[in-house]
ROKOLMI-409430 format. One record per residue (C-alpha): x, y, z; residue in one letter. Coordinates in steps of 0.25 Angstrom, whole numbers, padded with zeros to 4 digits, always signed. Each point is the difference from the previous one (the first is absolute). Layout:
XYZa/...
//
This chain:
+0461+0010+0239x/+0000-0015-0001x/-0015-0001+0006x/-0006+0010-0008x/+0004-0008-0013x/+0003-0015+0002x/+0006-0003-0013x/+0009+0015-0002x/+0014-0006-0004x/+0008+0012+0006x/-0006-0003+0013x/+0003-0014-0001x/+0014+0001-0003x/+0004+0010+0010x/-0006-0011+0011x/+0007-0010-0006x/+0013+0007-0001x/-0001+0004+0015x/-0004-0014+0004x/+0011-0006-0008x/+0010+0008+0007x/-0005-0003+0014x/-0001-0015-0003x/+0016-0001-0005x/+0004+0009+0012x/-0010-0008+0009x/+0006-0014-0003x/+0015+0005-0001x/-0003+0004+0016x/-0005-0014+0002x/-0014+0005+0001x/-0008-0009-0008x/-0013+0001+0006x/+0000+0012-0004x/+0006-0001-0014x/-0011-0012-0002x/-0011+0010+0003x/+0007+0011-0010x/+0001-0011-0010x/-0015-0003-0001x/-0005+0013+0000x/+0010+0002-0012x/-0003-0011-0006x/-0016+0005+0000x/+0003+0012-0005x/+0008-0007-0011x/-0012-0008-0003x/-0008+0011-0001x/+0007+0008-0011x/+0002-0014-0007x/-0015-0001+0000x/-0001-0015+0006x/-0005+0006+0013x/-0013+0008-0001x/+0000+0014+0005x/-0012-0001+0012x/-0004+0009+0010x/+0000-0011+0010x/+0014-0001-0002x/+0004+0013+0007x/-0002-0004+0013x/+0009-0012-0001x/+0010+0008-0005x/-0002+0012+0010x/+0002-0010+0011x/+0013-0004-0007x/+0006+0013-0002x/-0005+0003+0015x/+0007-0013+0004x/+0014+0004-0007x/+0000+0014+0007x/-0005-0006+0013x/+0010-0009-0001x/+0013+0010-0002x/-0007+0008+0012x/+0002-0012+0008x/+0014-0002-0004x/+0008+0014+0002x/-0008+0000+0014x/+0000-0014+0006x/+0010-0006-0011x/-0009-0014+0000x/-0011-0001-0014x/-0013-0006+0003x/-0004-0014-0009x/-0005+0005-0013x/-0006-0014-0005x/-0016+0003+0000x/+0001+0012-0007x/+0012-0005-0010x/-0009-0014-0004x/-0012+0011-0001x/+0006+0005-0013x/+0008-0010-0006x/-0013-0007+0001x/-0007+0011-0009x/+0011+0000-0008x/-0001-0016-0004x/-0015+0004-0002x/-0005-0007+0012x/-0012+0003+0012x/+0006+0010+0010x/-0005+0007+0013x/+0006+0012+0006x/+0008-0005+0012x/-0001+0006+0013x/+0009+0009+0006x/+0015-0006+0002x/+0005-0002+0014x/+0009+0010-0002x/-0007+0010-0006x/-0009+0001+0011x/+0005+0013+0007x/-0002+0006+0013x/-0009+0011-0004x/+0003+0009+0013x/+0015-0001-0003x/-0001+0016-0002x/-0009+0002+0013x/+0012-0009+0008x/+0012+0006-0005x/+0003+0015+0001x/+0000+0005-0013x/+0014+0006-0004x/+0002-0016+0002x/-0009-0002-0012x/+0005+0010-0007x/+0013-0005+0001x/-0006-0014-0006x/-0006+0006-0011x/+0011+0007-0004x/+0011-0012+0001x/-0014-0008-0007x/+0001+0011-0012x/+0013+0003-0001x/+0004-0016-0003x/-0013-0002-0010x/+0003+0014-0007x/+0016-0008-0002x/-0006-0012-0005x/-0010+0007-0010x/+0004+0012-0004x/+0007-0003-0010x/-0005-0013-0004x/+0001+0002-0014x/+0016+0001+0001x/+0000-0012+0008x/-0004-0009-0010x/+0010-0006-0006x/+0006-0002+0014x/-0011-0007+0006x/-0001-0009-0014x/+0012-0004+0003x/-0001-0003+0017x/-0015-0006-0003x/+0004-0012-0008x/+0013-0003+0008x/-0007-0006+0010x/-0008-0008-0010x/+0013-0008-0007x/+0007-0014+0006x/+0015-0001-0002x/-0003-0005-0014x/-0008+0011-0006x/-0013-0007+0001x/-0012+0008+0004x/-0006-0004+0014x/-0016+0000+0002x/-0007+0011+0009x/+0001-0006+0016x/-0015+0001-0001x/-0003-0005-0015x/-0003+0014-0005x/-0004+0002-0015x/+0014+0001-0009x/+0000+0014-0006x/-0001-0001-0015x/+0012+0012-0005x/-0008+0004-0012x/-0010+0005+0011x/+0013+0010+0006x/-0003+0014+0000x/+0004+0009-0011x/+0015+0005+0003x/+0002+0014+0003x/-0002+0011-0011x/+0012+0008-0001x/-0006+0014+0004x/-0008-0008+0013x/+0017-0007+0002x/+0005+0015+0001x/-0011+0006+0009x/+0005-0008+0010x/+0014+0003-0001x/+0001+0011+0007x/+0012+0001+0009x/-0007+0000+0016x/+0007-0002+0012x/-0005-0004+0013x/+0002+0008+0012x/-0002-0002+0015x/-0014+0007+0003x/+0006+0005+0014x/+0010+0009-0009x/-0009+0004-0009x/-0010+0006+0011x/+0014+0006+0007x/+0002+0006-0013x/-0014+0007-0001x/+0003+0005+0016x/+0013+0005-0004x/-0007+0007-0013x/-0011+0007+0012x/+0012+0003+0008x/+0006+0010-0010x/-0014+0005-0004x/+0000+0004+0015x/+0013+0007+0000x/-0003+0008-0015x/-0013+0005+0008x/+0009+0004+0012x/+0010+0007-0011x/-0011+0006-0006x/-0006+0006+0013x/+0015+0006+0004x/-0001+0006-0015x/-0012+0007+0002x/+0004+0004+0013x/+0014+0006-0006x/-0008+0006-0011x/-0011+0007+0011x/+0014+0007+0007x/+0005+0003-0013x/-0011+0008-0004x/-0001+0006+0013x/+0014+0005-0001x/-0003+0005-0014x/-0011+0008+0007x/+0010+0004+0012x/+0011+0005-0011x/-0012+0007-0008x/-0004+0008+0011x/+0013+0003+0003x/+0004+0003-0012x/-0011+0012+0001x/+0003+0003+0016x/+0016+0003-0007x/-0006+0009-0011x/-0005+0010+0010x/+0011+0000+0008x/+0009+0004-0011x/-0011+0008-0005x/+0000+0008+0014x/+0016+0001+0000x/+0000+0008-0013x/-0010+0008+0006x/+0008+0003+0010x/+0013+0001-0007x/-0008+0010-0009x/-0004+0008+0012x/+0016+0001+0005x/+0004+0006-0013x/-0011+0010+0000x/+0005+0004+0013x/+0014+0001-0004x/-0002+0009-0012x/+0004+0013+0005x/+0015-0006+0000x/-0001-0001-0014x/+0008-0012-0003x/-0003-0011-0012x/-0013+0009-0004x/+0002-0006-0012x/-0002-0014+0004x/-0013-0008+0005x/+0005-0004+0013x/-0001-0014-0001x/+0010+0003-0012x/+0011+0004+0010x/-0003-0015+0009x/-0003+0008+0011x/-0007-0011+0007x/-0002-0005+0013x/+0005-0011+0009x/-0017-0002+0000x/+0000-0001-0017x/+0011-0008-0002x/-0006-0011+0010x/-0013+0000-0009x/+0007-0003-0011x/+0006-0011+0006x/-0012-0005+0005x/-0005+0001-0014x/+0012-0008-0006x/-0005-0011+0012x/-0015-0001-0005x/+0005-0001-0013x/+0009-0013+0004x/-0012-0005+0009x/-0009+0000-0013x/+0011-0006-0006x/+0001-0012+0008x/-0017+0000+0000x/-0002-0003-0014x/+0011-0010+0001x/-0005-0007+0011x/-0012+0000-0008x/+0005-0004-0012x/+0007-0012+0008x/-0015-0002+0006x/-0006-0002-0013x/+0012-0012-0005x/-0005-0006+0012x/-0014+0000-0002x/+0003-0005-0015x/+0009-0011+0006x/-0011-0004+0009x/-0012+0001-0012x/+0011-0010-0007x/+0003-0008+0012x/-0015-0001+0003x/-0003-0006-0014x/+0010-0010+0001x/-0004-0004+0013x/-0015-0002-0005x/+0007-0007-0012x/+0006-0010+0009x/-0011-0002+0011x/-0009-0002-0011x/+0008-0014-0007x/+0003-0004+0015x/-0017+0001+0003x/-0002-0007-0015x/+0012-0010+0002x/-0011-0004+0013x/-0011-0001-0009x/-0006-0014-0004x/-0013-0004-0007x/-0011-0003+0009x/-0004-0012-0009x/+0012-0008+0004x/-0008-0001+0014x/-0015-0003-0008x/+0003-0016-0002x/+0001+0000+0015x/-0010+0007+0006x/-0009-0007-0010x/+0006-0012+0005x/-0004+0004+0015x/-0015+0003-0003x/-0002-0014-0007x/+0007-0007+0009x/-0008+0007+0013x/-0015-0002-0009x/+0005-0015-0002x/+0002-0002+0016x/-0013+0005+0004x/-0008-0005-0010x/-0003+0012-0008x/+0003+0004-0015x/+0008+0012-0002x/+0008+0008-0011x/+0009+0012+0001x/+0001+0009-0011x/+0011+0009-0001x/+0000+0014-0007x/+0012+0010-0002x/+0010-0011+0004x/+0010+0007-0011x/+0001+0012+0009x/+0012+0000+0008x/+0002+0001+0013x/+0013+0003+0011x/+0006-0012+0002x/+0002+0001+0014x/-0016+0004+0002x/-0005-0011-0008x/+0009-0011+0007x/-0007+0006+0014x/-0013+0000-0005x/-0002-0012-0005x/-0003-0005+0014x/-0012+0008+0003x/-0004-0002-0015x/-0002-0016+0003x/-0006+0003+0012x/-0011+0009-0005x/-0001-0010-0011x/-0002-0011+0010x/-0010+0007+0007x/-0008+0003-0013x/-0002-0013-0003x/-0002-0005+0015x/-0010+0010+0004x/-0005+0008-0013x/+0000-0010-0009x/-0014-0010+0002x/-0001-0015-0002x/-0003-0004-0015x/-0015-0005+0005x/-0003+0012+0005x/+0007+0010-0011x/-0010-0007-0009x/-0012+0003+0010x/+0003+0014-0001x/+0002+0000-0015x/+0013+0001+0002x/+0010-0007-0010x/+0006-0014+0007x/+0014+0006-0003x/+0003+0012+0011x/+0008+0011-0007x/+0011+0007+0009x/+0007+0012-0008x/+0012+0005+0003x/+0003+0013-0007x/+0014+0008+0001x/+0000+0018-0006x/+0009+0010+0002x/-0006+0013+0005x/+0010+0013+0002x/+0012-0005+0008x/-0010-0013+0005x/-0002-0015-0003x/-0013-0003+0000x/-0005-0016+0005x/-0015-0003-0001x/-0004-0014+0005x/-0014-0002-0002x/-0010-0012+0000x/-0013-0003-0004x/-0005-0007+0013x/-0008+0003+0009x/+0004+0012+0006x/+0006+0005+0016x/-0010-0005+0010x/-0002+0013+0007x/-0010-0005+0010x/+0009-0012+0004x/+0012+0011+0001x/-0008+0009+0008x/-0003-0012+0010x/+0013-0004+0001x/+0004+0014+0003x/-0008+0002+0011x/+0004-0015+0007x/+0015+0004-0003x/-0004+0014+0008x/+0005+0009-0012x/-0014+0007-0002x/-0013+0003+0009x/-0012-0008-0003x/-0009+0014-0002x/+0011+0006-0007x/-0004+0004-0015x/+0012-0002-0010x/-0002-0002-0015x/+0007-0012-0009x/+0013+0007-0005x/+0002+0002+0016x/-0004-0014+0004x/+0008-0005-0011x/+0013+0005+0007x/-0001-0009+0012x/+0004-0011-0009x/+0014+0003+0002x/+0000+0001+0014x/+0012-0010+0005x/-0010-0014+0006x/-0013+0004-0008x/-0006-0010-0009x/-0016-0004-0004x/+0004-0014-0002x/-0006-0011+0008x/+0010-0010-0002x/+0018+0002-0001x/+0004-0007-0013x/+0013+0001-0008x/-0005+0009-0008x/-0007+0009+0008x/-0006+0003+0014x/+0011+0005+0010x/-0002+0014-0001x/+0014+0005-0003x/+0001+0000-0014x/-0006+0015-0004x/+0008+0006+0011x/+0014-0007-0005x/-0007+0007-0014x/-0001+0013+0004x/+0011+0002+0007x/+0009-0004-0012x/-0008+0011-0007x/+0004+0009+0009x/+0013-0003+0001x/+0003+0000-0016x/-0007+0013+0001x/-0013-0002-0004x/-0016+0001+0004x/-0011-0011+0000x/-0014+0003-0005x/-0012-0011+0002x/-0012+0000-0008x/-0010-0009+0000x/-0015-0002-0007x/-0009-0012+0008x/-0001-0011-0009x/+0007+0007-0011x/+0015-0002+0006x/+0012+0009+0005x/+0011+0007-0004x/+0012+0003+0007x/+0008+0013-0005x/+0015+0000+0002x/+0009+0013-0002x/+0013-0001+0000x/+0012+0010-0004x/+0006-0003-0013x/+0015-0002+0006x/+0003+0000+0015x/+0013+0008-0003x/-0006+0015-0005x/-0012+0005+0000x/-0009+0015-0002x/-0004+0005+0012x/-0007+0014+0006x/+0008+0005+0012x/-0010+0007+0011x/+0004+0008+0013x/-0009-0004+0013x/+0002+0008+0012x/+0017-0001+0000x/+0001-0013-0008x/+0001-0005-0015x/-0007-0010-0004x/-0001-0007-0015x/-0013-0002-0007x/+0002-0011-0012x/-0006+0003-0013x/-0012-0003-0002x/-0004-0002+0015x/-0010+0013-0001x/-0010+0002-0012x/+0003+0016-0001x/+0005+0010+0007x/-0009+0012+0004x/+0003+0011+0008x/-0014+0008+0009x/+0000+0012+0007x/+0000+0002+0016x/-0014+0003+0001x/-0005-0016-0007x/+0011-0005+0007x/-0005+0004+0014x/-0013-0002-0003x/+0003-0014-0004x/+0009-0002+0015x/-0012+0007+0008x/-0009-0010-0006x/-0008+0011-0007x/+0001-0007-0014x/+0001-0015-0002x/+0012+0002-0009x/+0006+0005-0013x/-0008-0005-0013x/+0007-0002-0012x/-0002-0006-0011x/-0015-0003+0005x/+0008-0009+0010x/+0000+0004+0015x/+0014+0000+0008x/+0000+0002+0015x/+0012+0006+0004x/+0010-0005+0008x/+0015+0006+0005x/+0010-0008-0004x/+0008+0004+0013x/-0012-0004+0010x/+0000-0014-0008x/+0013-0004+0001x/-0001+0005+0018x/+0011+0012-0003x/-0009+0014+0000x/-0012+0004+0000x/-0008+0010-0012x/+0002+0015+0003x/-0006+0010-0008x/+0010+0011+0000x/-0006+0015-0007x/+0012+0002-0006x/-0002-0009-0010x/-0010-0001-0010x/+0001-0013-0007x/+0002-0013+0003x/+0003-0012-0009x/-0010-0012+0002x/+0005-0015-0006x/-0013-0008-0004x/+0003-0014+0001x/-0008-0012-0004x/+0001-0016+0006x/-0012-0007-0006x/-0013+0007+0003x/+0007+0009+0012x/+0004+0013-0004x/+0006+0011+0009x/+0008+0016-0002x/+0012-0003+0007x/+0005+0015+0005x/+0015+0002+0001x/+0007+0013+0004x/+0009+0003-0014x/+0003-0007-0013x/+0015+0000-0002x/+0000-0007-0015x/+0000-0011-0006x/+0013-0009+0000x/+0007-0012-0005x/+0004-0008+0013x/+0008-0013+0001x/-0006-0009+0011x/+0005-0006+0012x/-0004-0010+0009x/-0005+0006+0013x/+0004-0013+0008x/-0007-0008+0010x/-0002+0011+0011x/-0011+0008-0011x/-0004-0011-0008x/-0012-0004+0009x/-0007+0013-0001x/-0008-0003-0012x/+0000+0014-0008x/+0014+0002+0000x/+0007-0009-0012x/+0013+0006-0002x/+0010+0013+0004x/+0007+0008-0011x/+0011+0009+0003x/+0000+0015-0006x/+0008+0009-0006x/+0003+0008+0013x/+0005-0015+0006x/-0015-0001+0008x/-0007-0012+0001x/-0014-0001-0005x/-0010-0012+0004x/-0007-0005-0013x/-0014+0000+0003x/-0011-0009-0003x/-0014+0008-0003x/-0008-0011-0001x/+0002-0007+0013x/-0002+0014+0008x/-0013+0003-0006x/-0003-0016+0004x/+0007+0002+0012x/-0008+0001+0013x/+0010+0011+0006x/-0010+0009-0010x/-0009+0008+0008x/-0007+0012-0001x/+0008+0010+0008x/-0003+0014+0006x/+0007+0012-0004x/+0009+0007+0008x/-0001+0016+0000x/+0010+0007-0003x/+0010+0005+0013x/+0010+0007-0001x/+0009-0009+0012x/-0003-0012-0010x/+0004+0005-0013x/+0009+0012+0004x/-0001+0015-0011x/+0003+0000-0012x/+0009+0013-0003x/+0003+0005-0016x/+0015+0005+0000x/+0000+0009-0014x/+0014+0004-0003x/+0010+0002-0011x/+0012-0005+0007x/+0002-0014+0002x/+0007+0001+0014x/-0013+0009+0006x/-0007-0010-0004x/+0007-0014+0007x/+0004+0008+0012x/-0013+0004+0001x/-0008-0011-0001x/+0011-0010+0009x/-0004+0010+0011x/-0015-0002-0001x/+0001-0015-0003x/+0007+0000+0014x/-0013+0003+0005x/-0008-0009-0005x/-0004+0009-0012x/-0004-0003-0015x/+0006+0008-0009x/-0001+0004-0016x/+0009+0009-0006x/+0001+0009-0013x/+0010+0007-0008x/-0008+0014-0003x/-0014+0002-0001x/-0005-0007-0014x/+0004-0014+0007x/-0006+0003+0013x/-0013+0002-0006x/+0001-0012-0009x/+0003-0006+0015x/-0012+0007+0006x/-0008-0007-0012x/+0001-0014+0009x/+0001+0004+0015x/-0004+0011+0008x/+0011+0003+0011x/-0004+0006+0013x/+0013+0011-0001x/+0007+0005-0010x/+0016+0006+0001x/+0003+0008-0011x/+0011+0009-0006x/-0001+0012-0010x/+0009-0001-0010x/-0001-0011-0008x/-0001-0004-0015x/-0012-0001-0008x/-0009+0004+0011x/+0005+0010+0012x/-0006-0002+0014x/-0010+0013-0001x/-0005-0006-0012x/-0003-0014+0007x/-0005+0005+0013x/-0010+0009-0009x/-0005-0013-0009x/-0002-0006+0014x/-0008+0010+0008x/-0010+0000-0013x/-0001-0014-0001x/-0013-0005+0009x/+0006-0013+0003x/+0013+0004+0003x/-0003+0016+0007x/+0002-0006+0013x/+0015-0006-0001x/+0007+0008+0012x/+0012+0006-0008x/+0013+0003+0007x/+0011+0007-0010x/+0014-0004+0002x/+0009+0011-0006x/+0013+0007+0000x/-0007+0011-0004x/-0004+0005+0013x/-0003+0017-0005x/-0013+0006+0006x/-0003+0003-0013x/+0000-0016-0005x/-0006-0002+0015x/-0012+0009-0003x/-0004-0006-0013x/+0001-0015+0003x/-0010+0004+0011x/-0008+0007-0008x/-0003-0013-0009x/-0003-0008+0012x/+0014-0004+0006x/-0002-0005+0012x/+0013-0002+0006x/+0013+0007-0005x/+0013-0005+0004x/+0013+0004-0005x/+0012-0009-0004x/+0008-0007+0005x/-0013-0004+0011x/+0001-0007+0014x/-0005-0013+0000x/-0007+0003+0013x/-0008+0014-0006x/-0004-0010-0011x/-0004-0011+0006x/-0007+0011+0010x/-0008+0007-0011x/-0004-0013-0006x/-0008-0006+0012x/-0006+0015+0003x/-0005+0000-0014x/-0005-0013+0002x/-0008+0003+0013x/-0004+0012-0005x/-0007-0006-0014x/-0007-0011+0008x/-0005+0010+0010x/-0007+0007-0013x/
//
């Protein structure tokens, strides 16, 4: 704020409160270098708002250094505890303040880092840096304001002999003149800052924000036992419904017969008067059914309060859910910091870096009020100098030469922080000259990663950069030249969850695009079924999700087609099974759509093909540990409402990856994939016992209630036989297999009917409606599983 207006007075006294506070606190530590050097850079801005010091350009430099000194110089002191001598730049500006010819001094001693500080260490070593770094500035100056009157106090005790009489500066700085102080507080700034804070040990806070996921993982796992109550409940329902009506015709039938006995007996003459049911002539056989009646009734009884009870539940567990959202989200804000806290630094480095190679560099920061996951942005700051570094190393061009190419003298590096969906989005651009994509391609064919014929476009060739060892530059400085520093990057991306995108114009400059997730602790994600496993696909991995037919799908595998266009972009198509070495693509007939993910990592795109959607889900991550985490698209596990683990996967480095590959597909075979069987049947127990004996032998199996659902069922998959009872609600067996032999697609669905009614007359009709089998209940597991396979052999025969 300072440097865009020179003389702004609100600017000036904020400066000058801070460095107040940090020279009082600096000399009551005994740190007096470093108190001298806050002392002159307070007293030029005290001159400045006084007017006796002119507001020049040319003094922004001078003070940059100082500023740049003073957090070098607290850097230096949490790490090594030593402070570098601070006299050059200190004399620097007390000389401007007297008025006085200055120069701006050359880099302190101690300022003079070792630019591969990142590339040496591992960097959760840095991280752990950083974060002690913050951490103390952030208690030093957050609340600088309430500390004034404290460090008022501690600033001039160092400055008085035992008789009172004021000392001069060790280094003959200029006396502060207290007409010059700034303003006090107002009283509405005074009670901003007096809201009550307390500090907390980070380590809890993220165990707080574990134990939060924990309990979202247990309320999913509740909730999935409630729906699996609720399913049986309904299913007894149904069970006591149709019993209910099974009970009516048996009493119906006993008075019937009761009926019948009297008629007989009329020629005794007895009670002609009276309805025989009047006289409780019943039998052994009538009073049973009312029993049984008086039973359903208590079964439908304990139903609906079952039900009623399932219901609280899912209301407790609506209320619990909010709360816990509640909760998780202040424990993710409570994590959130300002990314501008981290701009003064980073500036800090690119000046610095530009000052050691000779070159004139500026970073300018945009969205810096955004916030950003504590934990992320303490992780990232690594990777961010170090792209910083290397903008100004190898993007950003000697003054001469900028000027040459019409270029201003002063590069410009831009680093740009948005939020998009559940995404932090870090743009690091420059305005140099671009990725040399001939001298990458060279060193690519001397390290042996890429064939001298071989034809690869830019966005390809730009991805060798973070190969471990590769670098283009001729010479190993301290900034640059090792080859080590993109692949410590982007594998601190990856761990934090995130993708790295290049992009680069020659003689234009670079970009480097980071995405990271918004918090490492919860995230959206879509869960997919491959061949038996679940894996999770973070949102915002694919662009959209389409589904295709089994004809474009084929014909895309068979190499017919070169894709699937969409959105007049072409996607080759992939199977996420064959990419990640677990299946091979098989085109089964019984179904008829598949869904295709499309997914984007700069100018590569791809349809990745899964076998099922399952939905889309709010997981808590976990760390997969050091046995997965070298294989580069998984960044994390989550673990599912059923209690399954599900590996988090990374889109963007499979569709980089060279695991992908065109691969054949695999026809359809029956050994491979099994049959796929539809059991259709009203009672619940038919249906499990039936479909345990085919899933024994290595059968697929789909089930439905009464006719209605199975051709909702038949809608999505075509089985290759179909068991089916008569009686059944909404839709009977006759009624089904007749809808089925006058559907072209589904005509040729061998039909085996599985029913207590075993008559000659019911017998006669199924097979007039194309019954093929007809088997009465209960059925030997070994005459199924017989007709089964004949019915088979016999349809592939045809």
């Amino acid at each position: 704020q300072w440097i865009e207006d020179l003389t702004a007075h609100s600017s000036i006294d904020g400066l000058m409160r801070n460095l107040h506070t940090l020279k009082g606190n600096a000399r009551f530590a005994g740190l007096f270098s470093l108190g001298d050097l806050s002392h002159a850079l307070e007293s030029v801005f005290e001159n400045l708002a006084s007017g006796e010091l002119e507001a020049k350009e040319e003094l922004v430099p001078l003070v940059r250094q100082g500023l740049d000194s003073l957090e070098t110089t607290i850097d230096q002191l949490q790490q090594t505890g030593g402070i570098p001598q601070l006299v050059d730049v200190t004399r620097a500006l007390e000389k401007a303040v007297a008025g006085e010819e200055w120069t701006i001094p050359g880099p302190e001693a101690g300022e003079e880092r070792k630019e591969e500080s990142f590339l040496s260490q591992s960097t959760s070593q840095m991280s752990e840096v950083s974060t002690l770094v913050d951490t103390q500035m952030d208690s030093s100056f957050m609340m600088d304001s309430q500390m004034l009157t404290d460090s008022e106090l501690l600033g001039d005790s160092t400055l008085v002999d035992g008789d009172g009489k004021v000392l001069s500066f060790p280094s003959g700085e200029i006396q502060t003149q207290a007409k010059h102080r700034p303003p006090p507080l107002q009283p509405e700034e005074e009670q901003a800052g007096k809201g009550e804070r307390v500090r907390v040990l980070a380590e809890l806070l993220d165990q707080m924000v574990n134990n939060a996921g924990e309990v979202s993982i247990y309320r999913a796992r509740l909730e999935q036992h409630n729906k699996t109550v609720q399913n049986d409940l309904q299913e007894l329902n149904d069970t006591i419904s149709r019993l209910r009506k099974q009970l009516r015709a048996l009493e119906l039938e006993t008075e019937a017969q009761i009926r019948s006995r009297h008629e007989r007996e009329s020629d005794s003459q007895r009670y002609q008067e009276f309805d025989p049911l009047e006289m409780d002539q019943y039998s052994t056989l009538q009073q049973l059914s009312r029993a049984l009646s008086e039973t359903i009734n208590d079964l439908s009884n304990i139903g609906e309060t079952l039900s009623d009870q399932t219901r609280d539940a899912d209301t407790l567990m609506l209320q619990q859910a909010r709360i816990t959202n509640d909760l998780q989200d202040g424990l993710l804000r409570s994590r959130m910091v300002p990314f501008n806290r981290q701009a003064s630094r980073l500036q800090r480095v690119v000046r610095q870096t530009a000052q050691n190679l000779g070159k004139k560099a500026e970073l300018h920061v945009r969205g810096a009020e955004g916030e950003i996951d504590r934990t992320i942005l303490n992780r990232i700051m690594g990777p961010l100098e170090h792209l910083l570094r290397n903008a100004v190393a190898h993007g950003i061009e000697p003054p001469e030469l900028r000027t040459s190419n019409d270029k201003p003298e002063v590069g410009k590096v831009s680093l740009e922080l948005s939020r998009e969906g559940t995404e932090v989005v870090l743009t690091i651009s420059d305005d140099g000259a671009g990725l040399d994509s001939e001298g990458i391609r060279k060193k690519a064919v001397a390290n042996g990663l890429l064939e001298a014929d071989a034809e690869v476009n830019d966005d390809a060739l730009y991805q060798f950069i973070l190969q471990p060892g590769f670098t283009t530059a001729t010479e190993v400085t301290q900034v640059a030249g090792r080859g080590v520093g993109m692949d410590a990057v982007v594998s601190e991306v990856k761990q934090l969850g995130g993708s790295l995108e290049i992009l680069s114009q020659q003689g234009r400059g670079s970009s480097f695009v980071i995405r990271l997730p918004f918090t490492l602790a919860i995230s959206e994600a879509l869960l997919v079924q491959v061949a038996d496993e679940t894996l999770a696909v973070p949102h915002g991995s694919s662009e959209v999700i389409i589904r295709v037919s089994r004809s474009d799908l084929a014909a895309c595998y068979k190499g017919y087609t070169p894709g699937i266009e969409y959105n007049g972009h072409q996607y080759p198509v992939r199977y996420l099974g064959a990419m990640l070495g677990i299946a091979e693509p098989v085109i089964q007939d019984t179904v008829k759509w598949y869904p295709l993910l499309l997914v984007r990592s700069g100018e590569q795109r791809m349809a990745i093909q899964v076998d099922q959607l399952l939905g889309n889900y709010q997981v808590v991550i976990k760390s997969i540990g050091a046995q997965l985490s070298g294989v580069r698209w998984f960044t994390g596990g989550t673990i599912l409402a059923d209690g399954k683990i599900a590996l988090l996967l990374d889109m963007n480095a499979l569709v980089r990856s060279d695991v992908v590959t065109q691969t054949p597909i695999v026809q359809q075979e029956e050994e491979a994939e099994g049959i796929t069987v539809m059991v259709v049947d009203d009672s619940i127990t038919v249906r499990k016992v039936t479909s345990r004996l085919l899933e024994r032998h290595n059968m697929q199996v789909l089930t439905a209630r009464d006719g209605v659902d199975a051709i909702t069922v038949l809608q999505e998959a075509k089985p290759d036989v179909m068991l089916l009872d008569i009686e059944m609600p909404r839709m009977d067996g006759y009624e089904l297999a007749r809808h089925i032999r006058n559907t072209p697609n589904l005509a040729d669905i061998p039909i085996i009917m599985i029913t207590s009614r075993t008559g000659e007359k019911h017998r006669e009709r199924a097979m007039a409606l194309g019954v093929n089998r007809y088997l009465g209940k209960p059925y030997q597991e070994a005459d199924l599983l017989e007709n089964i396979y004949t019915l088979l052999a016999e349809n592939s025969n045809a």
